[in-house]
N, C-alpha and C positions, 0 to 999 in steps of 0.2 A: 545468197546474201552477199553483199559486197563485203572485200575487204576493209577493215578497217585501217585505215591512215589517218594521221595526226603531223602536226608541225610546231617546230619552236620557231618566229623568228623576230630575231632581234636585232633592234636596230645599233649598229657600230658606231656609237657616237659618248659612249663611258664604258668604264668596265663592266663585268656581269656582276649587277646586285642581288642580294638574298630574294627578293621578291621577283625576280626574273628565272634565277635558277630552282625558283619552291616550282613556276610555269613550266618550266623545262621539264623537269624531273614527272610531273603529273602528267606527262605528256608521254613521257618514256614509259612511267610505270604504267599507265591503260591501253597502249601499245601492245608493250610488252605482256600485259596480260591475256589480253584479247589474240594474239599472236598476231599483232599487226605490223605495219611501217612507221616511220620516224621520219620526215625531214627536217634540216637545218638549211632556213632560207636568211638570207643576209639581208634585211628591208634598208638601204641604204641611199636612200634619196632625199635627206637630210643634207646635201652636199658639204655646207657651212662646217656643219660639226661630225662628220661620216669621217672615220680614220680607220684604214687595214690595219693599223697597228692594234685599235679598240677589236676590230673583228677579229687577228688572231689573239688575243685575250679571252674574247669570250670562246672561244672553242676549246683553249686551253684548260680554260675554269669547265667547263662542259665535258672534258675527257678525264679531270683528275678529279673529277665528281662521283667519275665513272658509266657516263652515258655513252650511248652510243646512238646512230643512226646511219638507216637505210640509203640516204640520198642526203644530198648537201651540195653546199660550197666545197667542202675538202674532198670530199668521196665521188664526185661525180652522182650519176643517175640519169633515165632517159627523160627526166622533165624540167632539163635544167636550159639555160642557165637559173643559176642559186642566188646569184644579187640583182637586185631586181636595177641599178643603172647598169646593166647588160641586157634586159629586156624590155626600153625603152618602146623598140620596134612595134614588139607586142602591145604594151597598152595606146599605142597610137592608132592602131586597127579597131579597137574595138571603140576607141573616142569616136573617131569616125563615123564607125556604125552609129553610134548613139543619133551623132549629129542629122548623119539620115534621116535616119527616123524619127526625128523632132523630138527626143526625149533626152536631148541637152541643146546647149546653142554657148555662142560666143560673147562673152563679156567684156566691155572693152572698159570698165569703170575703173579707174584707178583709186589706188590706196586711199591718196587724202581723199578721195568724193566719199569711199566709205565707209570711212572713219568719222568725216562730217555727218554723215547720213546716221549710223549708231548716234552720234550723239544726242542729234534732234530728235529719235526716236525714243531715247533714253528721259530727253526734260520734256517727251510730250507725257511719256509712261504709255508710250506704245511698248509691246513685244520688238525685241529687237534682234533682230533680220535682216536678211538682203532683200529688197523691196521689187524688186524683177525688173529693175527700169532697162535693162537690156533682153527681158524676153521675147518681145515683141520686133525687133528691128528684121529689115526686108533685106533683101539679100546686096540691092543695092548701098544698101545705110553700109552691110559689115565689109562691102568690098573696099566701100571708100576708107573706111577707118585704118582697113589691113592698109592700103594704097599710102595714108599718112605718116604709118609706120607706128602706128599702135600697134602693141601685141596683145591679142586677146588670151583672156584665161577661158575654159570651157566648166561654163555651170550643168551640174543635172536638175531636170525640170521636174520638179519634185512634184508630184499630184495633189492634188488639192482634197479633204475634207474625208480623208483615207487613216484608218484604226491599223496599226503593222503588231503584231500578237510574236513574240520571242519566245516558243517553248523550250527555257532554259532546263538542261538535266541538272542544276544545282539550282537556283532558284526560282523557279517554276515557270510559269506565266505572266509575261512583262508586256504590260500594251503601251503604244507608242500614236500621238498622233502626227499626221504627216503636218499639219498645220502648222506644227510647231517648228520645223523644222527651217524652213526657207530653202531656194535655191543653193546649194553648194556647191563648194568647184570642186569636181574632180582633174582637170587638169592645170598647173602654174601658168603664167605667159610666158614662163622658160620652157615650158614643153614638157616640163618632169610632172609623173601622176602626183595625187594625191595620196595620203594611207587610205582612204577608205574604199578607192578606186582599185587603186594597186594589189589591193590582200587580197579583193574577190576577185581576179583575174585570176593571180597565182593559186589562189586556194583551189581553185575550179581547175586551171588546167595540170595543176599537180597531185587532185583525185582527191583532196584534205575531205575525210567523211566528218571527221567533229574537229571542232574548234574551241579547244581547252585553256584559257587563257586569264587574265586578272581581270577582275569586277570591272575596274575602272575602264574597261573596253566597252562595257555593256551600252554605254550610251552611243558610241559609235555603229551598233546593231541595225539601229534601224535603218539610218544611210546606205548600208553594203546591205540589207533586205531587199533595199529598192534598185539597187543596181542589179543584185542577182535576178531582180524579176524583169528588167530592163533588158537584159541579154539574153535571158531565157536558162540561166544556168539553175540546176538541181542544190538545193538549199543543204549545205552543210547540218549538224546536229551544232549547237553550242552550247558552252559548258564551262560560267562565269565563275570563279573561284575567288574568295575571299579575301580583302586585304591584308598584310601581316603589321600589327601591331606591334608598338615598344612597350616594356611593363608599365607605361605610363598609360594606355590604351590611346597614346597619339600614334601615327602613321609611322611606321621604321624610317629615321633619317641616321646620320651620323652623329649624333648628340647621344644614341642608344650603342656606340659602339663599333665595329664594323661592320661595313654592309657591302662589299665588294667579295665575291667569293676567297676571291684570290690573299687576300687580309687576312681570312681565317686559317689558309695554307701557310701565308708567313706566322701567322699567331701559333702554331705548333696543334691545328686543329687536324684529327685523322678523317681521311675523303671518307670512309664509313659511314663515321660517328655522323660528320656532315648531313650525309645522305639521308639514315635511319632520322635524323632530327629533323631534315624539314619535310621527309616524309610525312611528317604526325603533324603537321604545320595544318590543321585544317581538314586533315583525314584522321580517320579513326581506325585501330588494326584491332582485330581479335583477342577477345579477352586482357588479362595484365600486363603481361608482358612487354616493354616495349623497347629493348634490347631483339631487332629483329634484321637478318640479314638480308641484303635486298634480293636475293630470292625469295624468299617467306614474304618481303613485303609486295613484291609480284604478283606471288600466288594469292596474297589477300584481297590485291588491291581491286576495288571499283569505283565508280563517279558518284554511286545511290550512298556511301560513305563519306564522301566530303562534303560539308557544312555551310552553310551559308552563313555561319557568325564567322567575323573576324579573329585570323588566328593572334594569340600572343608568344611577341618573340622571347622566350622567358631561358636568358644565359646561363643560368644556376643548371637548369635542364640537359641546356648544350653542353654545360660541363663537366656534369654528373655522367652525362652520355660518352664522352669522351674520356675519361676516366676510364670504364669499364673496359671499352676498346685497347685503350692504351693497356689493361692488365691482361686484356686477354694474348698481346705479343709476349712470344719467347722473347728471353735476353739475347740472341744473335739476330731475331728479327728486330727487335727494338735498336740495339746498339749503331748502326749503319744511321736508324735515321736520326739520332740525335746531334751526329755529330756535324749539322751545318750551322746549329743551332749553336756552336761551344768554338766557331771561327774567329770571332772577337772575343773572346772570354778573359777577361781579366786577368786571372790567374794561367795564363796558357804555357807560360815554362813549368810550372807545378804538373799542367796535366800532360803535357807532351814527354814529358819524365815516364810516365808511367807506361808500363808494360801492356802487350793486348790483354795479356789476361787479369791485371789492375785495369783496365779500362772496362770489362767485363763486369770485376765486381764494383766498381762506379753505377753503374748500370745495376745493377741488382740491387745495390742500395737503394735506389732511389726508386725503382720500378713503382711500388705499391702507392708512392707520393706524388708522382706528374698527374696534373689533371692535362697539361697541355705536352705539347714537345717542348715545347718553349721553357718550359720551368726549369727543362734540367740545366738553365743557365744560373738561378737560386738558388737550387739545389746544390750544385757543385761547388760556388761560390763559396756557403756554408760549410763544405767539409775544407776546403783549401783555404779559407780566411783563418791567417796567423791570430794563435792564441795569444790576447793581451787585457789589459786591465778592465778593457771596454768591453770585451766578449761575456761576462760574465753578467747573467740576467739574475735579477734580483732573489728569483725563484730558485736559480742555482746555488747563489750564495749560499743562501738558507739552508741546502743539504751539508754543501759541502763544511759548514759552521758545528756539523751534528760531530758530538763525538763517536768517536772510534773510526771517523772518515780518514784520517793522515797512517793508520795502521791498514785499513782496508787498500790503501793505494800503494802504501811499501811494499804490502804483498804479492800485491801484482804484479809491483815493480819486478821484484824479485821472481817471479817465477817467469817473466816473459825473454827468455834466453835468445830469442827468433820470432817474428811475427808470426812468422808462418801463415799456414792456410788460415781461412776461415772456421774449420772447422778443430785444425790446433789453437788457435782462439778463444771457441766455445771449451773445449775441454777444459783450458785452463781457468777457466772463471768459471766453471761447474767445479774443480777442485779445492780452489779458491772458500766457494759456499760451505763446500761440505769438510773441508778441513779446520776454518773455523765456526762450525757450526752456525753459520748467517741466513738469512732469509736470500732468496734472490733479489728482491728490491734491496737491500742494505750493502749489494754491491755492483750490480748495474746501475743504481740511479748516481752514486758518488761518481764511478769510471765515467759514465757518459758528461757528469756536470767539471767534471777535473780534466776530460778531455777534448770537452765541445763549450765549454761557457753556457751551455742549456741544457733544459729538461726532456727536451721531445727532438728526434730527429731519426735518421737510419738506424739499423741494427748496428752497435756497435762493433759486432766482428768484421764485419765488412768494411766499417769505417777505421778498424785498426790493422788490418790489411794492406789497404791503401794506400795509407799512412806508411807504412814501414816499422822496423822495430825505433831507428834514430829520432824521428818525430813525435811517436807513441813515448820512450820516456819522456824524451825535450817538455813533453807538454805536462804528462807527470810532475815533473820536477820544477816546472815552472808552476803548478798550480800550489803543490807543495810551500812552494817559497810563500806562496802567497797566503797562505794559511797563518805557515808560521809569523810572518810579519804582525797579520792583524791580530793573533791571538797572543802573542809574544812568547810560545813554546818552541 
């Protein structure tokens, strides 16, 4: 049986979007299952809008994804070259050939004739085509044209009244008729191929057994059928994979958010989380679960699993999933990465004050709270933002209004001689309970509302840590005041 090989390749002309990389990744994952190969072929004869800069982007976003591959642009391989304007040479040979053999020829019609020609085709309610008015031309007609300094484009002579059958491993059996189709160009009068030209050359001489790629390719199937059959090359398997939807069930644009891989890296998204989430984009893994490490989604993965409905990109998912990830890092794994995230940060003389091991418990605070990396720029903010009049949510009020709150904070006052650890923290507000015989709500909810202006946030021993003992009263003593004022005691 032949080895199984696959390829990504993307054209260098924007960044890598979600919908390019969900391609990618199906590509590595049935690879990788199969114990197959990977290439990264660079399709870049787009000239106008083709930028190295977009092609190292996209490898970037492809390696912090966590892909890899066999043969490429960056890696080398013995069927390269990897961008296809370095293999110009090669698809001029096989134009050639075509021409031989009568199953293309040279088209000397320009733009405006077939744009006028669509048109009339359009207000007659013909089918609208290329009508072959250059099929037929002798060898003298194309000499003279070349002679006047036309440049011809080369069409393939597409057969006439011929049924082309796509045995799709995702969507089954697609018939196609040639009729429909017209004369196409595979080569420009700049000399540069065509896509539909260009893939089935590479694909064939760099061994691609399936061809795993997005829906929207599907309709280009039957063009590279007829060239495969044209050259006589061995017919790939293909393997048309679903569009990815916004919750709106419109097509993913940026109206849904981002869609550049590299946006969810800046967004504080983890390559993991990434990964496991557009794994499921359209595939289905075993049983509940779907917290699965790209191992496990490896060992799952196959093509008889992915779906021919359209996936939805649904962010609450990606968040949830990213979450889990994020609690699944220790605090000295997590602490490294947050901190590119805390470069601008507002309050930066508050946190460059603090100690490694005050920056630790930062980090520990908030661990259980980031859905993203990104948060813990909120999150920080929240403990560093000076207590004032305006801190104070309405919900806090409320407790801190209750009686016996202005003796529950003196006592604290009073026993907090050192901030201390964390864990000299907890003791004192366990002694705190059990000396005045309180509930633990009757005295975490006042300390956290007298020391935060809210009701919900970090554990307080960490946040009084942090803090120090000089801030920890400061705020005490400020909320105090503030009691006293409104209540006139």
């Amino acid at each position: 049986m032949k080895a199984i090989k696959v390829r990504f390749a993307p054209s260098p002309t924007g960044p890598l979007h979600i919908g390019g990389a969900r391609s990618a990744l199906f590509n590595f994952l049935f690879a990788a299952h199969e114990r197959g190969k990977m290439v990264l072929r660079i399709e870049d004869t787009d000239l106008d809008r083709s930028d190295r800069v977009y092609e190292e982007e996209i490898i970037a976003s492809l390696r912090w994804l966590g892909l890899t591959w066999d043969e490429g642009v960056d890696v080398g391989g013995e069927n390269g070259p990897y961008r296809q304007t370095e293999r110009l040479d090669i698809y001029d040979q096989y134009a050639k050939k075509l021409l031989a053999e009568d199953k293309a020829y040279y088209c000397f019609c320009q733009p405006e004739e077939l744009e006028a020609e669509r048109q009339l085709s359009g207000e007659k309610g013909d089918m609208i085509g290329y009508s072959g008015k250059c099929r037929s031309l002798s060898k003298e007609e194309i000499e003279e044209k070349i002679a006047q300094g036309i440049k011809p484009t080369i069409r393939f002579r597409v057969p006439e009244h011929k049924v082309l059958v796509v045995d799709d491993l995702v969507r089954g059996s697609v018939m196609f008729e040639t009729d429909l189709l017209g004369d196409y160009i595979i080569v420009k009068s700049d000399g540069i191929p065509t896509y539909n030209f260009a893939v089935v050359i590479d694909d064939n001489l760099m061994g691609i057994t399936h061809v795993i790629r997005a829906e929207e390719h599907l309709s280009n199937t039957p063009r590279q059928l007829l060239i495969y059959d044209a050259l006589g090359f061995e017919l790939p398997k293909f393997a048309h994979i679903s569009l990815i939807l916004g919750s709106d069930k419109q097509k993913m644009s940026k109206r849904h958010g981002a869609t550049s891989v590299l946006q969810y890296r800046e967004n504080g998204y983890l390559p993991e989380a990434l990964f496991n989430f557009l794994s499921l984009l359209g595939w289905s893994a075993e049983g509940e679960n779907e917290i699965l490490s790209a191992a496990e989604i490896i060992k799952q993965f196959s093509l008889e699993k992915v779906s021919k409905s359209p996936a939805v990109f649904d962010v609450d998912k990606l968040n949830w999933l990213n979450s889990q990830y994020i609690k699944k890092l220790s605090i000295d794994e997590l602490a490294p990465m947050l901190k590119p995230f805390l470069q601008d940060f507002i309050y930066q003389d508050e946190l460059s004050r603090l100690t490694e091991e005050q920056y630790l418990l930062l980090v520990a605070a908030v661990h259980d709270r980031l859905v993203s990396l990104k948060d813990i720029v909120r999150e920080a903010a929240a403990i560093f933002a000076p207590l004032t009049d305006k801190s104070y949510e309405a919900e806090a009020w409320q407790v801190l209004n209750e009686p016996g709150v202005p003796q529950v904070l003196e006592a604290f006052k009073s026993q907090m001689t050192t901030a201390g650890d964390v864990e000299f923290i907890k003791q004192v507000i366990k002694k705190l309970i059990k000396e005045n015989k309180l509930k633990p709500k009757d005295v975490y909810m006042p300390l956290r509302c007298a020391l935060s202006g809210v009701t919900h946030g970090p554990e307080l021993p960490y946040l009084i840590s942090i803090w120090g003992l000089d801030e920890t009263i400061r705020r005490i003593d400020y909320t105090l005041e503030k009691i006293k004022k409104v209540t006139g005691s």
